[in-house]
C-alpha positions as CSV (number, residue, x, y, z in Angstrom):
1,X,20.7,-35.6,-84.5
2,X,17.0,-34.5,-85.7
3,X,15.4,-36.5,-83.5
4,X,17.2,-35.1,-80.5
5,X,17.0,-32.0,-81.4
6,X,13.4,-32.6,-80.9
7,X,13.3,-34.5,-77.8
8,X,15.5,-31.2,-76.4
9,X,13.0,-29.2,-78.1
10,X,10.1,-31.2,-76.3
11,X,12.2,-30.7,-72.5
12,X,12.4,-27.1,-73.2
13,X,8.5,-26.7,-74.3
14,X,6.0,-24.7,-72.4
15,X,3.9,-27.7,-71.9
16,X,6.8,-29.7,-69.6
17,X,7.3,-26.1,-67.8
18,X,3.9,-26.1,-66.9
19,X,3.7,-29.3,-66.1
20,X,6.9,-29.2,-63.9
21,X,4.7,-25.9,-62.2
22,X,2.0,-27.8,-61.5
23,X,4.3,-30.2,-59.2
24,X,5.5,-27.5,-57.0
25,X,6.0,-29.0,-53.6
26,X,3.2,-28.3,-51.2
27,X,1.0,-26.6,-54.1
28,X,-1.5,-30.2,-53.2
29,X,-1.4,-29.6,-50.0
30,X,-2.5,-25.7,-50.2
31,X,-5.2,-27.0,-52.3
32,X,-6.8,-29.5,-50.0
33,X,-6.6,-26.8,-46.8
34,X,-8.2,-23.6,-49.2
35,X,-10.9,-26.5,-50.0
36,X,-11.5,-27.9,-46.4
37,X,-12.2,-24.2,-45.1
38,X,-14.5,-23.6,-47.6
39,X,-16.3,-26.6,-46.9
40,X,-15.7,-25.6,-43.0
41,X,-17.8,-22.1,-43.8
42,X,-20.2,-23.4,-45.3
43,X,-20.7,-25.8,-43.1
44,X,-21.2,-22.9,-40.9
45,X,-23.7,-20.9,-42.8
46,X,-25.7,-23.5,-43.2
47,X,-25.5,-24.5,-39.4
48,X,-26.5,-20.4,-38.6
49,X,-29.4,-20.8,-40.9
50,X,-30.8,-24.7,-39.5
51,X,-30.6,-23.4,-36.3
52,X,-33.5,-23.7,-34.4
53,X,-34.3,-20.3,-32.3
54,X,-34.7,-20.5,-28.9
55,X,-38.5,-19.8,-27.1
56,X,-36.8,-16.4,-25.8
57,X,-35.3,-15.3,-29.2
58,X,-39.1,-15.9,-30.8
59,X,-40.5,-14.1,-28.4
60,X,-38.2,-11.1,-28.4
61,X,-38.4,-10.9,-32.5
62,X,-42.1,-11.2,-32.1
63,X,-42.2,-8.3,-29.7
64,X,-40.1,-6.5,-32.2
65,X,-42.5,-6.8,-34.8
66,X,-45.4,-6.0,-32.8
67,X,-43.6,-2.4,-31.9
68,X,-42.6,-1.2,-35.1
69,X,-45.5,-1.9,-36.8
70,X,-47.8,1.0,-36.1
71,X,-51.9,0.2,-35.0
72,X,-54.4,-0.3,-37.5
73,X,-57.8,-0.2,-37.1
74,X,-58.6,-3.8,-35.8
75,X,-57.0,-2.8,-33.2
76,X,-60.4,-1.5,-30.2
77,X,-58.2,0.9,-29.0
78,X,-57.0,2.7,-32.0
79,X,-60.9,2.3,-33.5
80,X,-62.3,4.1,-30.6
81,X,-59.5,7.8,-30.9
82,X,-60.4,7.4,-34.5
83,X,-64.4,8.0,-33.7
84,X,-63.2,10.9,-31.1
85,X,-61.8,12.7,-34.2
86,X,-57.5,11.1,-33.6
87,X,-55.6,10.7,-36.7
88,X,-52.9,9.3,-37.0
89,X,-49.2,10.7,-36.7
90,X,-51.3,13.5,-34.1
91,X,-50.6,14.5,-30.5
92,X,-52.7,13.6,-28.0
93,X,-55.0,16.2,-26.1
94,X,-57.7,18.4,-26.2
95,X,-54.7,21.1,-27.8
96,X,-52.9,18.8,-29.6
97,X,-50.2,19.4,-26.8
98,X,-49.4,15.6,-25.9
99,X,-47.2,13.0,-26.8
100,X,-47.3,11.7,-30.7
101,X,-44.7,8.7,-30.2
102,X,-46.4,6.1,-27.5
103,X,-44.3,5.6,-24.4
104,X,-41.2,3.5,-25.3
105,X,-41.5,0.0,-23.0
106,X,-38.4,-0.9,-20.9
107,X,-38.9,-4.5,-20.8
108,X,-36.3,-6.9,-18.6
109,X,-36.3,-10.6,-18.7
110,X,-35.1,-12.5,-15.9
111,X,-35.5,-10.0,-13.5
112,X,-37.7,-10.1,-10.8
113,X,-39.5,-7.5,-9.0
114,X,-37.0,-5.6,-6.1
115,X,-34.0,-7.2,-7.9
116,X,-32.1,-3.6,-8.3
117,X,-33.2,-2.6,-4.7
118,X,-31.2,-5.8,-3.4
119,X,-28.5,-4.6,-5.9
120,X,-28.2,-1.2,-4.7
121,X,-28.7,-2.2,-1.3
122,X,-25.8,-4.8,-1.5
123,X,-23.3,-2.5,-3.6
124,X,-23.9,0.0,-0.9
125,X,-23.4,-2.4,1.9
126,X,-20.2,-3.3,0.1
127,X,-19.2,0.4,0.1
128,X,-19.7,0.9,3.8
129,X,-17.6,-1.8,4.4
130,X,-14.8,-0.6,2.5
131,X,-15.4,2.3,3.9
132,X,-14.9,0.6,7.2
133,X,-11.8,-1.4,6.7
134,X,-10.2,2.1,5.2
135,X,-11.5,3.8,8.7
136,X,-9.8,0.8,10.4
137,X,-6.5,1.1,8.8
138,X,-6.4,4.6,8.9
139,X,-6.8,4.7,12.8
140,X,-4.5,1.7,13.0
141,X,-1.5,3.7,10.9
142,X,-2.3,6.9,13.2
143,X,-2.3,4.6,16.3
144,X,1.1,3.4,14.9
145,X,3.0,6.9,14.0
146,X,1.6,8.1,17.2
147,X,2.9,5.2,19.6
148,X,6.8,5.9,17.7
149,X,6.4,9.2,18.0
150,X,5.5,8.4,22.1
151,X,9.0,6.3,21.7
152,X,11.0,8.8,20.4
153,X,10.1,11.0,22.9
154,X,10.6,9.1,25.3
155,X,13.6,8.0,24.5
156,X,14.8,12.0,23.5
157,X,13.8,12.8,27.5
158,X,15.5,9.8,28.8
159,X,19.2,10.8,26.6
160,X,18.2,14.4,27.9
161,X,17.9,13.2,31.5
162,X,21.2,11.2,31.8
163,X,22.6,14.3,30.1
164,X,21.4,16.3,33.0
165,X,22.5,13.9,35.4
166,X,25.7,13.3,33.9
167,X,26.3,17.4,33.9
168,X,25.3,17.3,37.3
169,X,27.6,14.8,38.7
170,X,30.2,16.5,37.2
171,X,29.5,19.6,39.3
172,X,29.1,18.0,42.3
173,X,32.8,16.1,42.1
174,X,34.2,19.9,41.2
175,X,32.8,21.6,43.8
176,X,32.7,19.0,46.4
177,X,36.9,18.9,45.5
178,X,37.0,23.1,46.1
179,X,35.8,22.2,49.4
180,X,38.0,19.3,50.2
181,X,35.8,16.3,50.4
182,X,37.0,13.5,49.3
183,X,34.2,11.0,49.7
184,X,30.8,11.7,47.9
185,X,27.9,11.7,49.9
186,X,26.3,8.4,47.4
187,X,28.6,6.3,45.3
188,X,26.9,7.9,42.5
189,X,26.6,11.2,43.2
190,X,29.8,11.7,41.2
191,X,31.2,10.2,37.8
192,X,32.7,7.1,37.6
193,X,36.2,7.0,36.3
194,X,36.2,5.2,33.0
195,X,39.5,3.4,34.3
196,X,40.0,1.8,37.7
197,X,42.9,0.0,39.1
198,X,42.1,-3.8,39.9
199,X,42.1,-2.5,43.8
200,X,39.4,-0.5,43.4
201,X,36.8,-3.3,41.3
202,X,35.7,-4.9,44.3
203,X,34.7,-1.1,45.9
204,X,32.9,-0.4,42.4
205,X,30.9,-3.8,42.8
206,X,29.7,-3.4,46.3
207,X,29.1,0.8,45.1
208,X,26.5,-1.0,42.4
209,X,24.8,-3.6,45.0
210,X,24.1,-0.4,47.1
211,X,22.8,1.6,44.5
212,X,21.0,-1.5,42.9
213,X,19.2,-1.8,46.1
214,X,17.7,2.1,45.9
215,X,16.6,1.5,42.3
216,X,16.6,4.8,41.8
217,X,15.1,6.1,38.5
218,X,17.5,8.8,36.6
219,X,14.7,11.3,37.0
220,X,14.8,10.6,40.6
221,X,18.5,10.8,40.9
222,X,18.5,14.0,39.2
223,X,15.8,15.8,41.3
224,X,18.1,14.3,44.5
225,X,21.6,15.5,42.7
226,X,19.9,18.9,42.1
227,X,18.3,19.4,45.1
228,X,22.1,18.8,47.2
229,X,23.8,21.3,44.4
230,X,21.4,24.4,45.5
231,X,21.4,23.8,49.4
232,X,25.3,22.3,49.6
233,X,27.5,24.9,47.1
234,X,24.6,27.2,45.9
235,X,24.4,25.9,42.1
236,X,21.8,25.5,40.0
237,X,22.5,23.1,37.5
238,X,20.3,25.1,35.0
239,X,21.5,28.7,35.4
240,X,25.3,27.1,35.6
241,X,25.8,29.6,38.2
242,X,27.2,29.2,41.9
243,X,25.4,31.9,43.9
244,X,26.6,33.8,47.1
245,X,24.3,32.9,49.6
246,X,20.5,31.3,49.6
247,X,18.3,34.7,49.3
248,X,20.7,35.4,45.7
249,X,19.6,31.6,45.0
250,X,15.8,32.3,46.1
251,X,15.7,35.5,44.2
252,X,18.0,35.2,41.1
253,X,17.2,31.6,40.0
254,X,14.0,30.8,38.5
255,X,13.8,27.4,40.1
256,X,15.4,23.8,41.2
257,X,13.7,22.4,37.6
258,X,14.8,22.2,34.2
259,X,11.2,22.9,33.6
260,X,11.6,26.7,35.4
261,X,14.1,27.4,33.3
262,X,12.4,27.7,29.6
């Protein structure tokens, strides 16, 4: 019983805990990838510090150097201010009203000589061409609003028109029935009925080939319709007034055009 008690004792121990800790699943694996990146960054420092410098990088930490290092007097330059009475850290002139700090350089490598004039020049022939196409499109949209606009009207004039014409061939049917006649002087001068017996389709047919044959424009029609109103019954489409006799026409009406009457 002793002995285990003392192998129980042993399971239960710190030192099998710790050891059973040390186990862990994917605690080995943690360990090789903590120790493979550190072996990566050093691999990397010592890959920045191997690394041979380029002829450009020399020359530009060279150039460094040389300008914040101030002149000495080995320098032939320096030597000869120094014997006109220059010290250092002093401003140049007879006054001492100059510059202290030499003139900064502005050096550019790779660079040639009219390189930003080509690059101005070319931006700004790139703006003018945008410029251009905007120009272009502009006038194209304007060119398009205007031609529907054109459309509209034209199409508003030409509903207005067989409005007119439609008025008037009303009229004319009325007053040509007041005075009894019962054929119209053209097929078209009055309204169609809307229905027609099958006796009178072949009339209505041979009506169109007539008027098909004038190819008369509404405009045309209009003027014509119009023109029979005044001098036939006295009526002026516009005025919608029949008038007694041709000087109460001449003198009352403003004219035989829609256009006189606005």
């Amino acid at each position: 019983m002793k002995l285990n008690m003392a192998e129980e004792e042993d399971y239960m121990s710190d030192s099998f805990i710790n050891v059973q800790e040390d186990i862990r699943p994917g605690l080995p694996m943690l360990r090789q990838i903590r120790e493979a990146r550190r072996k990566e960054e050093k691999q990397q420092e010592a890959n920045l510090k191997n690394r041979q410098k380029s002829l450009k990088e020399e020359e530009q930490e060279r150039r460094d150097i040389g300008l914040k290092n101030a002149l000495g007097c080995e320098n032939k330059g320096f030597a000869l201010l120094q014997k006109m009475g220059y010290k250092s850290g002093q401003a140049l002139g007879k006054s001492g009203g100059g510059i202290v700090e030499p003139i900064p350089l502005n050096i550019k490598t790779g660079i040639g000589i009219g390189h930003e004039a080509s690059l101005k020049r070319k931006a700004e022939e790139k703006l003018e061409s945008y410029r251009k196409k905007i120009h272009m499109k502009n006038q194209a949209e304007e060119k398009a609003a205007e031609q529907f606009r054109m459309r509209l009207k034209n199409k508003q004039d030409e509903m207005k028109l067989e409005g007119d014409l439609r008025r008037s061939q009303r009229a004319c049917q009325q007053l040509d029935a007041q005075k009894n006649i019962q054929v119209p002087r053209e097929a078209w001068y009055w309204l169609r009925l809307e229905e027609e017996t099958e006796e009178d389709e072949e009339e209505k047919e041979q009506d169109e080939d007539e008027y098909k044959s004038e190819d008369l424009s509404v405009l045309e029609k209009l003027q014509i319709l119009t023109s029979y109103l005044r001098e036939e019954h006295l009526y002026c489409i516009w005025c919608g007034t029949a008038y007694e006799d041709k000087e109460d026409i001449s003198s009352n009406c403003p004219g035989p055009t829609s256009a006189d009457h606005d």
